[in-house]
N, C-alpha and C positions, 0 to 999 in steps of 0.2 A: 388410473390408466393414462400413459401419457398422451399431448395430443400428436398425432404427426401430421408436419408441417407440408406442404405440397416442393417440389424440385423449386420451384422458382424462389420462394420464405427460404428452404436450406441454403439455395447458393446468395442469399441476401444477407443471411446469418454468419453465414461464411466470410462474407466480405466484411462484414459490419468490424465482427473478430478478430481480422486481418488488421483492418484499419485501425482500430483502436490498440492494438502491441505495437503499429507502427508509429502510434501517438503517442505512446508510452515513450517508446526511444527515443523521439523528437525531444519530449517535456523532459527527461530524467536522462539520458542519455548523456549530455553533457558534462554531466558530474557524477559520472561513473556507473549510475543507478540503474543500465536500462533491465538487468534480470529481473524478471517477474515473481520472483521472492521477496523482493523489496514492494510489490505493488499489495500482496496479502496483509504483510507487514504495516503498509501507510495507511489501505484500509480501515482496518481494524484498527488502527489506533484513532482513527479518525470519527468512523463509527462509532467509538468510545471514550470520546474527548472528555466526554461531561464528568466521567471518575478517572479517578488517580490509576495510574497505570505502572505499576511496580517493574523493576528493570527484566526480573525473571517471570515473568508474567508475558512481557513481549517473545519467548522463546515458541510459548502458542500458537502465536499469530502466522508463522513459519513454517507450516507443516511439509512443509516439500522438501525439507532441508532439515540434516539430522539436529540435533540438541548444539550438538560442540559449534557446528558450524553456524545456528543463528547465533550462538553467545559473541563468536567473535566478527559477525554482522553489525550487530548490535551496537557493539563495543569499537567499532570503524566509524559506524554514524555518530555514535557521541564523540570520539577524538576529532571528528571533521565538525563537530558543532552541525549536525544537521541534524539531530535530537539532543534537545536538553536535558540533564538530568539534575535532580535533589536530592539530597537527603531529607528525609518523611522527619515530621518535627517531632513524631510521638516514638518515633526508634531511630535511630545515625542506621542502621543497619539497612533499613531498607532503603530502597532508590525508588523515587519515581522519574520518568521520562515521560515526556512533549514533543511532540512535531516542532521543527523547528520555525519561525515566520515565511522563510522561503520554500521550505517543501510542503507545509500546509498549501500555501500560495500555487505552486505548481500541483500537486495534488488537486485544488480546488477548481486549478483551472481543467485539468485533464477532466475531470469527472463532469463538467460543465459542458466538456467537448462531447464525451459519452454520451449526455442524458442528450443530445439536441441528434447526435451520430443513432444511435439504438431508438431514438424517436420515430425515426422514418421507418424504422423497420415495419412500423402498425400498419 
């Protein structure tokens, strides 16, 4: 059952929401990144740093956005060098991709911003 939250918590939640898609823009904004498909996307790959993240594996991570259109998301971040990509040593066929040093960095900061932003909310 879920809990419901009193008017004062909603419109805190509210704002909390606000502010953080407007930190989103701030951090990512500058280089082109501020839709929020790209935020499920950094997530999740981030979330999942620890294993190897194969190039069509990241089309998951994108659910708001059809198939065709994260491939060629994707496929922008890597020509822009803000994910890295390999070829997997045990097949050339497969790719793996990395967050790049700078939007890991921006991503760590954003998330940094969140956890101290959605703290107050307690």
């Amino acid at each position: 059952m879920p809990v419901v939250a009193s008017k004062r918590k909603r419109i805190a939640a509210a704002s909390a929401m606000l502010d953080l898609d407007a930190y989103w823009s701030d951090t990512f904004g500058e280089i082109g990144l501020n839709d929020l498909n790209y935020s499920d996307l950094f997530f999740q790959m981030w979330l999942n740093q620890e294993r190897a993240l194969s190039k069509t594996g990241l089309y998951d991570f994108m659910p708001g956005i059809s198939r065709r259109t994260a491939v060629k998301y994707v496929q922008e971040l890597i020509d822009r060098e803000l994910l890295h990509e390999q070829s997997a040593a045990e097949d050339r066929r497969v790719r793996y991709v990395t967050l790049s040093k700078d939007i890991a960095a921006r991503l760590e900061r954003y998330l940094d911003y969140a956890s101290e932003r959605l703290g107050k909310l307690s």
